[in-house]
N, C-alpha and C positions, 0 to 999 in steps of 0.2 A: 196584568203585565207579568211576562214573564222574567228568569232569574238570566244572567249571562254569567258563567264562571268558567274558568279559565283555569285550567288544571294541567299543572305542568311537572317533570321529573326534572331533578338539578341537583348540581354537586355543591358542597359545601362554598365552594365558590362561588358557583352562580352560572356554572356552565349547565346549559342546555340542550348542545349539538351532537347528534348524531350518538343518542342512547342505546340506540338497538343493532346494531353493526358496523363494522369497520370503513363499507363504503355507501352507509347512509347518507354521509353530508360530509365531503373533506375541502368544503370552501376555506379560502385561505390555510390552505397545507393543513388542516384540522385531523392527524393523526391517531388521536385517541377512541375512535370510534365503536361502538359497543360494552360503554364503560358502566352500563348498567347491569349487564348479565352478572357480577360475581353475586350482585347482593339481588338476586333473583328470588322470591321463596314462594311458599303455597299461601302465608299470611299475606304478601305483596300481590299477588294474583286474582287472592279474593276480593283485598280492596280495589285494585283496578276494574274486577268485573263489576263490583256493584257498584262501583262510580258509573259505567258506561251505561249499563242496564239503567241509571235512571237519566239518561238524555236522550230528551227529546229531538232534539237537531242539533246536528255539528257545522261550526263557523272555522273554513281554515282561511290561511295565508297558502298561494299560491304553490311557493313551493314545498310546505307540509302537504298539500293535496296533492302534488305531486308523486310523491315519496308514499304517499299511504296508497293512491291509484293505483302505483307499479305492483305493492303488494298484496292488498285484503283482496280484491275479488278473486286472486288465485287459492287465498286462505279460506274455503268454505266449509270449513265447519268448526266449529265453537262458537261459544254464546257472545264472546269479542266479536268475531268475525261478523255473524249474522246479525249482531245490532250495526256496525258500521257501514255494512253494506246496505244494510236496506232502510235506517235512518236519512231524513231530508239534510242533504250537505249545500253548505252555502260557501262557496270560494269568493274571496277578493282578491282580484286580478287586475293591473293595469294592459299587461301582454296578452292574456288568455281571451280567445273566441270562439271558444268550445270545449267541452267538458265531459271527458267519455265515460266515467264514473257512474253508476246507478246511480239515480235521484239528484244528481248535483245541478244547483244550479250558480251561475256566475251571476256575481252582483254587479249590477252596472249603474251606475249614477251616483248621490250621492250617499257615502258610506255610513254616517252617522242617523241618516235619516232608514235606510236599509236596516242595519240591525236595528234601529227601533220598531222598525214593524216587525223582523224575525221576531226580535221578542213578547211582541204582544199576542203571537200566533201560538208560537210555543213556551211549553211551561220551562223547563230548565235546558238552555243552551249552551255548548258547553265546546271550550275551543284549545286544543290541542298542538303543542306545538307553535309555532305562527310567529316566531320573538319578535316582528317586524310589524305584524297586525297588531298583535298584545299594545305595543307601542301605541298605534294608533286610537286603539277604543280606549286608552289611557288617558288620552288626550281629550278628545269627547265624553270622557265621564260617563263611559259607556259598562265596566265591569261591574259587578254585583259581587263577587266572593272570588279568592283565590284559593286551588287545593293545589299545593306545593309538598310533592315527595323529595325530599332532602336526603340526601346518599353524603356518607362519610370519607368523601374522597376529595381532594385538588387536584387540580388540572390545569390550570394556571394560562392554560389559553382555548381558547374556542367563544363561537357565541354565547352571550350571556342573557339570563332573562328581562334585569334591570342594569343593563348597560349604559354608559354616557345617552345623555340628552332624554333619560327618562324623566317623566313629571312627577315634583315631588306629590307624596303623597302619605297620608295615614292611615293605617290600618289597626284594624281590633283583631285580634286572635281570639278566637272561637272555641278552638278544640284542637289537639293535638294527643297525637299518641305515637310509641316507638315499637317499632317489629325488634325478633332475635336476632336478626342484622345489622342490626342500630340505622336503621331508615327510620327517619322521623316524620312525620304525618301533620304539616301544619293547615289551619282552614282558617282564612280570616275573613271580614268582614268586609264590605266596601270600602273602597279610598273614602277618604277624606283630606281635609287640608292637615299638613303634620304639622304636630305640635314641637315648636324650639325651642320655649320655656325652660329653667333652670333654678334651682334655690338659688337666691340670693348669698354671694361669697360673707354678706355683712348682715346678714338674720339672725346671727346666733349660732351656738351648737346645734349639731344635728340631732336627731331624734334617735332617742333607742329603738333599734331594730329588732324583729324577730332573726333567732339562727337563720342563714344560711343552709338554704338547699344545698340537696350533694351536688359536690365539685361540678360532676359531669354536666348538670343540668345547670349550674349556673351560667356553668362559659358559656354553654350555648344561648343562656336566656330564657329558657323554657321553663314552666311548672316546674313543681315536682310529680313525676310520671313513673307511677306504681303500676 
């Protein structure tokens, strides 16, 4: 059986639309578009290639396939370009009855039943984009790992990745690391059911703690990240 991870770019907020230019995605007046270029670098590049360089098939939502359709096949060369293109793409669509993209095929019937056989054809499948699908294989207990690039910025409106009517859920943190741009690198582990557990207010004192991590990393919650 294979992996399904779902690898997405977001702002400290939690916005996820329309990373790569002004008029990628401005549903609902979404202004801000290509809010990812300032914090662009050669260490952010590399980790994107080697993340793509290992999937095996990509799973989008309609309209990320969209959006990547109008683009990569005109983009022919680099090592981005040519795994996207010529890796097996799998779209979910309600609207869509054809699909002019190399290798894509439309998934028709039932959807949880669908990506489980994607994944047991291929080894890591990996879905970009799609805040609306995300949702869905959320729901069927369909993801395997999350790799979330985190950017230092608010935005305060746009799509979001875990927006209203998301399923709760729990997650293990894996590994995490920061670029010179202060992009944080998180990977976590499959949902699970989230823990809502709390010390008891009548248990007694609390326990002596090791120091605190530095500031930066505390507020955010992270390790400490040497």
């Amino acid at each position: 059986m294979g992996q399904l991870i779902v690898s997405e770019f977001v702002t400290l907020d939690g916005v996820m639309q329309a990373r790569g230019g002004p008029e990628e995605d401005t549903e609902g007046g979404f202004k801000h578009g290509g809010w990812q270029a300032p914090f662009s670098d050669e260490e952010s590049s590399s980790l994107i290639t080697r993340d793509i360089e290992r999937m095996d098939a990509l799973l989008l939502g309609r309209k990320t396939h969209d959006i990547f359709a109008a683009y990569w096949p005109k983009a022919t060369t680099g090592e981005i370009a040519d795994k996207l293109n010529t890796a097996p793409k799998f779209v979910a669509s309600r609207s869509r009855r054809k699909l002019e993209w190399n290798n894509s095929t439309l998934i028709q019937g039932d959807l949880s039943k669908e990506v489980a056989r994607i994944k047991q054809k291929h080894g890591e499948v990996h879905v970009i984009g799609s805040g609306n699908l995300v949702q869905t294989l959320l729901r069927h207990d369909l993801v395997d790992r999350f790799n979330l690039l985190v950017y230092p910025l608010l935005l305060g409106t746009g799509k979001r990745l875990f927006g209203e009517g998301t399923v709760p859920a729990g997650l293990r943190l894996t590994s995490s690391q920061a670029s010179p741009k202060a992009r944080f690198t998180w990977r976590t582990s499959a949902p699970g059911s989230p823990s809502t557990s709390c010390p008891s207010r009548l248990s007694g004192p609390p326990e002596t703690k090791a120091a605190s991590p530095p500031l930066q990393d505390a507020q955010l919650g992270l390790p400490n990240l040497d």
